[in-house]
N, C-alpha and C positions, 0 to 999 in steps of 0.2 A: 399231196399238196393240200393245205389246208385251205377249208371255205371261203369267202371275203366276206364272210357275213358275219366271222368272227371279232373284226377291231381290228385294235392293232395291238402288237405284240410288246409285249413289258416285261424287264427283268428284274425283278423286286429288288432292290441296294439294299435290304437288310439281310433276307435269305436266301438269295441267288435266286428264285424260282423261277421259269420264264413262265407266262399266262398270257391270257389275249383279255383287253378289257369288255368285250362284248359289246362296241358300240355304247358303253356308258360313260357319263360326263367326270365322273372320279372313278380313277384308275387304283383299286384296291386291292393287294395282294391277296389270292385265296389264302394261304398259308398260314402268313402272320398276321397279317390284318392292317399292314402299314399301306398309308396312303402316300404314290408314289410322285404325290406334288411335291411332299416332305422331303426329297431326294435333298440331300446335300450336295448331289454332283450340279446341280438346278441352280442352285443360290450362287448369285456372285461374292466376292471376299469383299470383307470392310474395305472403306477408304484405306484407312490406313496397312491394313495390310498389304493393297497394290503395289506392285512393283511401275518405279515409274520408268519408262527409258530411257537408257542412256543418250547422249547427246552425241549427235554423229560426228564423227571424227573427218576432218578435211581430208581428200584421198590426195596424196605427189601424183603427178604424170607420172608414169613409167617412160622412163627415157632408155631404149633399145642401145648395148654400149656402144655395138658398131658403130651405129648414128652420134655418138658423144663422141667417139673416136674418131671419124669424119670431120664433125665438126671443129675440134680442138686441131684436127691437124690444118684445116682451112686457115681457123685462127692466128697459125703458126705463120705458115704461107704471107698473110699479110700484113704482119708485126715486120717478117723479114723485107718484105716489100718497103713496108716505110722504112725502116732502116735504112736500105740502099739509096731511097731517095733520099732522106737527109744527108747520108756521107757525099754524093752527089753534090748537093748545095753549099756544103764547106768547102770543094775542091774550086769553086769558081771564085 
């Protein structure tokens, strides 16, 4: 297990190395000698390259069929109902 008196641990993005920076304020690859402020993975992209998001799409209910089946047969039920009551009302 290593010391803690080492830093903390950096993996150079140029030549893979992994190194500890010693507690110092620039993080300098022993290796290459790149300083790993310079990391490209660090830098955000241009405006313009952002991706913007897309605009969210409105969700439908989910409607359970049973339930739509229920329902339409309800539906049914009372079209026939008034039906009966109008043919009713002609007879008088």
């Amino acid at each position: 297990m290593p010391a803690k008196d080492l830093g903390t641990k950096h993996t150079c993005f140029k030549c893979s190395t992994k190194f500890y920076d010693f507690k110092k304020p620039v993080a300098v690859c022993p290796k290459c000698g790149a300083d790993q402020r310079e990391s490209p993975a660090l830098k955000a992209p241009p405006p313009s390259e952002r991706k913007s998001r897309a605009a969210a799409k409105p969700v439908e209910p989910v409607v359970d069929e049973a339930d739509a089946a229920d329902a339409l047969d309800g539906d049914l039920e009372e079209a026939d109902e008034d039906d009966d009551d109008e043919s009713d009302d002609d007879d008088a």
